[in-house]
N, C-alpha and C positions, 0 to 999 in steps of 0.2 A: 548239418544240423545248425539253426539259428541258436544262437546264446538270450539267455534273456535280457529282457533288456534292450537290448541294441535296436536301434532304430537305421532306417535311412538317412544319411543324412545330405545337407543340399550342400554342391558343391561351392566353396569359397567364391564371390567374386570379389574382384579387385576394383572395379568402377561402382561406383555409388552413386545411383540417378540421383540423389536426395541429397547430396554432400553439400550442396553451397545452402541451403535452406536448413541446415541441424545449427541448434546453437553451438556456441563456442562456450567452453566450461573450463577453469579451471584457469591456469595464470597467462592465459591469453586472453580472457574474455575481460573485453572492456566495454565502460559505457561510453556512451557519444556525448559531446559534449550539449546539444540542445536539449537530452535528455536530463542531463542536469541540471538545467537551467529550468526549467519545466517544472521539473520536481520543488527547486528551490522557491519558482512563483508560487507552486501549490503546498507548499509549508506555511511562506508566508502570509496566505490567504488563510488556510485554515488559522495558525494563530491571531491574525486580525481579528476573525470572524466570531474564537474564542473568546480571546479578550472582550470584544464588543458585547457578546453575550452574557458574558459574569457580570460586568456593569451596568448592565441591564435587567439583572435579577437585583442586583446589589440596592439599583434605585429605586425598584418596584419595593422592597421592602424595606428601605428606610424611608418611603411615602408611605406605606402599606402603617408603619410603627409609629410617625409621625398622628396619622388619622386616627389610628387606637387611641393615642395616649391623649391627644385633642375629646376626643369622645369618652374615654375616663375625666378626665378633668373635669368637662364640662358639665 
């Protein structure tokens, strides 16, 4: 008489067709180093591209405040 519950189960293998393509996790896993470098050009593009853009809202409306207050006055 089967128990409940219990399943078949697949026996254990020891060879893992799949072993060199799993990541690596945990205090083995390291990054490459072109990988950080990589990362670091794309931090410092994005804060460029940041920056460039505040300054560019920044100068749209202190031209934008300039022409009001020309066109108040006038």
């Amino acid at each position: 008489m089967r128990q409940r519950g219990s399943a078949q189960r697949v026996p254990f293998v020891s060879t893992d067709p799949l072993a060199k393509y799993r990541a690596v996790t945990g205090s083995q896993a390291r990054v490459r180093w072109w990988q950080k470098l990589v990362s670091l050009a794309a931090l410092a593009l994005l804060v460029l591209l940041t920056g460039a853009l505040v300054a560019a809202v920044m100068g749209a409306l202190v031209i934008a405040a300039r022409l009001l207050l020309d066109i108040i006055v006038s």
